[in-house]
C-alpha positions as CSV (number, residue, x, y, z in Angstrom):
1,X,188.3,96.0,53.7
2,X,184.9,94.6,51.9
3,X,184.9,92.3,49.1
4,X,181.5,91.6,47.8
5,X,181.0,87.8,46.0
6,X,178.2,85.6,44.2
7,X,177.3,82.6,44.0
8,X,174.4,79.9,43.7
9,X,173.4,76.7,45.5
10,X,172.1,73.6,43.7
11,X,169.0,74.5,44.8
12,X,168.5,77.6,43.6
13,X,169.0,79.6,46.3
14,X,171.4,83.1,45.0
15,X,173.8,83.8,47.8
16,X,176.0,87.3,48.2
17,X,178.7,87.6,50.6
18,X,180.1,90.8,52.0
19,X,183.9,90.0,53.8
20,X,184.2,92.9,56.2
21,X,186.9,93.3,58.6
22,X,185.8,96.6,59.7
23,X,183.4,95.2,62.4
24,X,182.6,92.2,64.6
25,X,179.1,92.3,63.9
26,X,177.2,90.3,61.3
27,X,174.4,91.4,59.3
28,X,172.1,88.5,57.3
29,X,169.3,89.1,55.1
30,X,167.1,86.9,53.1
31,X,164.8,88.4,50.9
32,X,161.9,86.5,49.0
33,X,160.8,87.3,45.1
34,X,157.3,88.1,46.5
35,X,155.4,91.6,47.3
36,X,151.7,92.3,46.6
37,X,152.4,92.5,42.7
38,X,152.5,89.0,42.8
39,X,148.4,88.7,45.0
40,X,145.2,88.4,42.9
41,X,142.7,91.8,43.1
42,X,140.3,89.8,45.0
43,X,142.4,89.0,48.1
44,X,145.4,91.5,48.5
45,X,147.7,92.0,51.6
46,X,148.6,88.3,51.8
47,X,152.5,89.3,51.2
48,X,151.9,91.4,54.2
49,X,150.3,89.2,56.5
50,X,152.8,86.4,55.6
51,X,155.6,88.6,56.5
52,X,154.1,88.9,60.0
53,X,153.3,84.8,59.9
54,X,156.4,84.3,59.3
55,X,157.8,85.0,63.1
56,X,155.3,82.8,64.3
57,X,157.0,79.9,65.1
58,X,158.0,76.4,63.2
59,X,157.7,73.2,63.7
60,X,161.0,72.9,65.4
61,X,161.4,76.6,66.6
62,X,158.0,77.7,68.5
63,X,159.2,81.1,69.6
64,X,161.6,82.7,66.5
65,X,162.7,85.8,68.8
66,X,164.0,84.0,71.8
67,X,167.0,82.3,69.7
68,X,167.7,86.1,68.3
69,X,167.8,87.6,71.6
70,X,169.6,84.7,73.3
71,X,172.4,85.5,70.7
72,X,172.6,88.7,71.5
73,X,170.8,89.8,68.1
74,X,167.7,91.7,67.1
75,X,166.1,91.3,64.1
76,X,162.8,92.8,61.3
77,X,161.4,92.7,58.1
78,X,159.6,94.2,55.8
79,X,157.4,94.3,52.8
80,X,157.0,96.5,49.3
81,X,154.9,95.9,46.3
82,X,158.1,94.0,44.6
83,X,159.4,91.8,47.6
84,X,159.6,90.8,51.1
85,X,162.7,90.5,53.5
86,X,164.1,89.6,56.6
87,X,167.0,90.8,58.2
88,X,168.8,90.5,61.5
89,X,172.1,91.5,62.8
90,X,174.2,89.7,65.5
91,X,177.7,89.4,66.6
92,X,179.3,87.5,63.9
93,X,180.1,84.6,66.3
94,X,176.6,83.5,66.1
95,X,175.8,84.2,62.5
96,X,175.1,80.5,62.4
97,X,172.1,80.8,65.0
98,X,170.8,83.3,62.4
99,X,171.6,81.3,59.4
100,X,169.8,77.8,61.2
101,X,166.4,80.1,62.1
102,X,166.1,81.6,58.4
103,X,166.6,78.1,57.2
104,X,164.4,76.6,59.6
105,X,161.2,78.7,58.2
106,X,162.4,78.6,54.9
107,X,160.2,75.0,54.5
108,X,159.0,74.7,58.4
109,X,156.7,77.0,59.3
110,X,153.9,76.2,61.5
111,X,150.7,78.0,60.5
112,X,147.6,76.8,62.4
113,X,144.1,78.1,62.3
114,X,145.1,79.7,66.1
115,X,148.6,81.5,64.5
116,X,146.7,82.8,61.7
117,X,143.5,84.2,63.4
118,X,146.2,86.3,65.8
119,X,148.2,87.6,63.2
120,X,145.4,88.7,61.3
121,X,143.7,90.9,63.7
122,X,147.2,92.4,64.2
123,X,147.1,93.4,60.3
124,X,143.7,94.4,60.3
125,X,144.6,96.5,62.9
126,X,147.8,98.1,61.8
127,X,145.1,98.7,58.7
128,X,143.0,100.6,61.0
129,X,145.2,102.8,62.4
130,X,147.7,103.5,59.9
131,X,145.5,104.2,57.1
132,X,141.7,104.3,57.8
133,X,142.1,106.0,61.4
134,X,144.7,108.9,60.4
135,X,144.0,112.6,59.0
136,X,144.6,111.9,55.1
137,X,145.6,108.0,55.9
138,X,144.4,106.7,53.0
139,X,146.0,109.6,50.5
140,X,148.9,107.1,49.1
141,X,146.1,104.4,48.9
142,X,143.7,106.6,46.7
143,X,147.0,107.8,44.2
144,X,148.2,104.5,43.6
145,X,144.3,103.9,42.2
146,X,144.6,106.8,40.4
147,X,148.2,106.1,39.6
148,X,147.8,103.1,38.1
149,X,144.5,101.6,36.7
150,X,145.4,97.4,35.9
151,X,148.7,96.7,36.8
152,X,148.9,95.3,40.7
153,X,150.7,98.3,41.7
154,X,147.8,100.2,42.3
155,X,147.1,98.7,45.7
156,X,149.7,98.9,48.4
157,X,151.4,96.4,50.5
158,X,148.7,96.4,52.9
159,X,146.1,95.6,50.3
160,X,142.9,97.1,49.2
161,X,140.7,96.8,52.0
162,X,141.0,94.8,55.5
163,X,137.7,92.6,54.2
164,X,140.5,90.6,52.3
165,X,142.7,89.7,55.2
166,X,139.5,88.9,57.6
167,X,138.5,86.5,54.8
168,X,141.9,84.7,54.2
169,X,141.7,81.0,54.8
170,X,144.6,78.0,55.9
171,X,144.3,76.9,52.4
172,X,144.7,80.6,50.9
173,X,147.6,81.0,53.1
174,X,149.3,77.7,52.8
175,X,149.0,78.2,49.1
176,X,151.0,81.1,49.1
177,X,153.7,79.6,51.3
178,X,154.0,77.2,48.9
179,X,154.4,79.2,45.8
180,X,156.5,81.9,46.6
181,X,158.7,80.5,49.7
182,X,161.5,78.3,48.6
183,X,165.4,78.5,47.7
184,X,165.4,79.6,44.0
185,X,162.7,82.3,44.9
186,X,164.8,83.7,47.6
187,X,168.4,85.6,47.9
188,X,170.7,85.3,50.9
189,X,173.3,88.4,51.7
190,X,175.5,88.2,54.6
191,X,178.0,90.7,55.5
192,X,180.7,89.7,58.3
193,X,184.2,89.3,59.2
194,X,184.1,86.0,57.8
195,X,185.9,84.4,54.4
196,X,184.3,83.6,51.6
197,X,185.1,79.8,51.9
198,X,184.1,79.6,55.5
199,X,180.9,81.6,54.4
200,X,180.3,79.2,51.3
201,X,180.3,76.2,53.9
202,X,177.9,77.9,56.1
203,X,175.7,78.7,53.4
204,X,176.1,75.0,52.1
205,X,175.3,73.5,55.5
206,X,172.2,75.2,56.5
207,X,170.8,75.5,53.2
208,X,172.4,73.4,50.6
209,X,169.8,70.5,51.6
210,X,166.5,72.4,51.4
211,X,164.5,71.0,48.8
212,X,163.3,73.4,46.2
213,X,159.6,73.9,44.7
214,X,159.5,76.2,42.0
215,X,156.2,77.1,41.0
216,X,155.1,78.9,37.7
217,X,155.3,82.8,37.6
218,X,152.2,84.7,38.0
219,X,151.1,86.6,35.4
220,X,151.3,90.4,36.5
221,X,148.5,92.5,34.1
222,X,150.2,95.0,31.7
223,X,149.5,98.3,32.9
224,X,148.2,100.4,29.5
225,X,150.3,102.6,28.2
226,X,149.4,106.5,30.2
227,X,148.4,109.6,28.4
């Protein structure tokens, strides 16, 4: 049996519940309202190397995969031109040691000058050999420029050239936390062998209290009409 219900916290935050009884694992997902549509020409790949930032550690949580493995869970994400997301599946029995991480970083993440130096040669790298260092590499980057001539769609996830992670600052990057990670920008699924009220209470008790901060939407350029 799966039954599929919506709802939304105070704060913003959309949450979707799956109830299925067919299995005694637990799959939760959060994905954010934020993919390289939503960077500036001049310094693309930051939804990218934010993805990667954000398994760095918080404040309260230095090492993010230790907890996951502990309960017996693995976890990923990934990011697309339109939005970035997080998933990890666990035995339902400790979907709340999934639910307290993803809140955790939701508002506590740790970035320091030493977290964001590492993670950025580890982008510029993945650059290097998935793109620049590969037989035809960089075909889907030279379409999408071809594809698509203002709107941000024309440069991929990873951005338009590694120069533009290498030259991200602290401020640049704390920037973008700000803007585009918080409750009403993000969307919580879970899918378990647990009821909608008890999920509603879980949801409620790890996130209910986050504080939002909504920012204004950036504009996204109008791509002119194709011929």
């Amino acid at each position: 049996m799966s039954k599929t219900v919506r709802f939304t916290l105070d704060n913003g935050l959309r949450v979707v519940h799956s109830y299925d009884t067919r299995t005694a694992m637990a799959a939760v997902d959060v994905m954010y309202d934020v993919g390289s549509r939503d960077e500036s020409r001049e310094l693309t790949g930051m939804a990218h190397l934010f993805e990667h930032l954000m398994f760095r550690g918080t404040r309260s949580v230095e090492n993010f995969d230790l907890p996951v493995q502990m309960a017996s869970g693995d976890n990923n994400a990934f990011t697309n031109n339109d939005y970035t997301d997080f998933y990890m599946t666990l035995p339902a029995a400790n979907i709340e040691t999934a639910l307290w991480l993803e809140s955790d970083r939701i508002e506590g993440l740790d970035i320091t000058p030493e977290k964001l130096g590492t993670e950025k040669k580890v982008v510029i790298e993945e650059y290097r050999q998935r793109y620049l260092n590969q037989p035809y590499g960089d075909q889907t980057l030279l379409l999408r420029a071809l594809a698509y001539k203002t709107h941000p769609y024309r440069w991929a996830a990873i951005g338009l050239t590694p120069d533009h992670i290498a030259q991200a600052t602290l401020d640049d990057v704390r920037e973008f936390y700000r803007t585009h990670y918080h409750p009403s920008n993000a969307i919580l699924s879970m899918s378990a062998d647990i009821e909608e009220e008890r999920m509603l209470a879980l949801a409620e008790k790890w996130f209910g209290d986050l504080p939002d901060r909504p920012a204004a939407p950036c504009p996204i350029p109008q791509e002119p009409p194709q011929t």
